[in-house]
N, C-alpha and C positions, 0 to 999 in steps of 0.2 A: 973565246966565248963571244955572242952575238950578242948586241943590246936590243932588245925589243922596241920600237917607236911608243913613245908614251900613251897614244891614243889605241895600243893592243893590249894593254894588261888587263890581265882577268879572261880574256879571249876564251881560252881552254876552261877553263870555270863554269862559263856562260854554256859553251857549249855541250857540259857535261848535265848541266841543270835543266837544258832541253830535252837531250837525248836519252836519261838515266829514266823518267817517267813514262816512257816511250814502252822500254826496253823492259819493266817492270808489267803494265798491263799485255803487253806481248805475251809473257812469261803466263804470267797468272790464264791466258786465254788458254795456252796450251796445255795448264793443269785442269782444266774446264772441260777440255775436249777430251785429255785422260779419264775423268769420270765420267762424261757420258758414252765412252766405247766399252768402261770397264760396267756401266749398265745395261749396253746392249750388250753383252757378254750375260750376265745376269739373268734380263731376259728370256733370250734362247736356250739356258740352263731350267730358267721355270718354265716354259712353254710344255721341253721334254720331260720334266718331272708330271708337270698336270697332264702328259697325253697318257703317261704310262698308269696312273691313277682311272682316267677316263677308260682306258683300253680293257680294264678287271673290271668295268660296269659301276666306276665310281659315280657320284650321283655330282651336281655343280658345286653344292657346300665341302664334297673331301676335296674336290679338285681344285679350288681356291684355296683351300687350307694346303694343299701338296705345293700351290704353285707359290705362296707367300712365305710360306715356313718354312722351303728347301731355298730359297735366295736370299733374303735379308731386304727384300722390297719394301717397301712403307705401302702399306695395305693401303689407305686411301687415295693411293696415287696409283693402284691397278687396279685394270678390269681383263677379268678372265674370259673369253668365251668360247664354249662348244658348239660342234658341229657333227653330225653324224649321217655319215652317207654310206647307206648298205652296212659293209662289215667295215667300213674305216671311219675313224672317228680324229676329230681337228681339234685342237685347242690353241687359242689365239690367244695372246696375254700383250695388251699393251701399257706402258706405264709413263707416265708423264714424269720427267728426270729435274727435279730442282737445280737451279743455279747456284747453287750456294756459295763460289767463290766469291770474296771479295774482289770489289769494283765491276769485275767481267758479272755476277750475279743481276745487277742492276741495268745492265747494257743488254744483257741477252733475256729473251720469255723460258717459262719451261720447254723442255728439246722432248717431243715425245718419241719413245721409240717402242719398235711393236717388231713380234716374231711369232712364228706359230710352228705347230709337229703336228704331222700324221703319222696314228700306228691303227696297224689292224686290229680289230674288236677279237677280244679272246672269251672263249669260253668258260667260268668259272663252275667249279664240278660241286655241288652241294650235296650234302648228307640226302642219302632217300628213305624215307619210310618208308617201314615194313608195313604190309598190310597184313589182315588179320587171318589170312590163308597160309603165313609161314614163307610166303617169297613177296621178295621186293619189286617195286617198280618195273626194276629192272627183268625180272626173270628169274632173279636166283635164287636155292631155296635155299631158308635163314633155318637157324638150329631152334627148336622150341622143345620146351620142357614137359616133359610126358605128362597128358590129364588124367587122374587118377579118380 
């Protein structure tokens, strides 16, 4: 067994009371960076809920309700928005990602992060009136009840 010189005791001590605080804010950055990849995940999940909403001719109010309701977003921390060009239509969804981990929350701003989907505009088929001739809009003749 080695005797330590008097003037090193504690050494290992010291040096674990420097490096352990180190090694703890490391840690907690890396759980920080976890929740903001697992928001941009999020994200790109609402962007394609709201395009597929937009694509059946949803109006901005369902398409913000598809895009907050299908991910678990904190509604005042996104902004939806639409774009339509010809038959394709964009929805862009950005959300501003709180810090909430401890110590790392204080160090870092909110991380914003944004994604958006294009899908082609489809046609939704709606009921037609019958007009009072016995055929429809379309052409075709509807069954009517003999006038007596």
């Amino acid at each position: 067994m080695r005797l330590r010189p008097h003037g090193e005791r504690g050494q290992a001590t010291v040096e674990l009371v420097l490096v352990v605080p180190v090694l703890v804010i490391l840690a907690l950055f890396l759980v920080q960076v976890g929740f903001v990849v697992r928001s941009l995940v999020l994200v790109h999940h609402a962007a394609r809920e709201g395009v597929r909403v937009a694509a059946v001719g949803g109006d901005p109010g369902r398409i913000r309700e598809a895009v907050v309701g299908s991910s678990g977003l904190l509604p005042g921390a996104t902004e939806v928005g639409r774009r339509i060009d010809g038959d394709l239509v964009t929805v862009t969804v950005t959300y501003r990602d709180p810090t909430d981990v401890p110590l790392v929350g204080a160090l870092l701003p909110e991380v914003p992060v944004s994604a958006f989907a294009t899908m082609r505009r489809e046609a939704v088929d709606l009921p037609r009136a019958r007009s009072s001739r016995g055929v429809n809009s379309a052409g075709v003749p509807q069954a009517r009840a003999p006038v007596r």
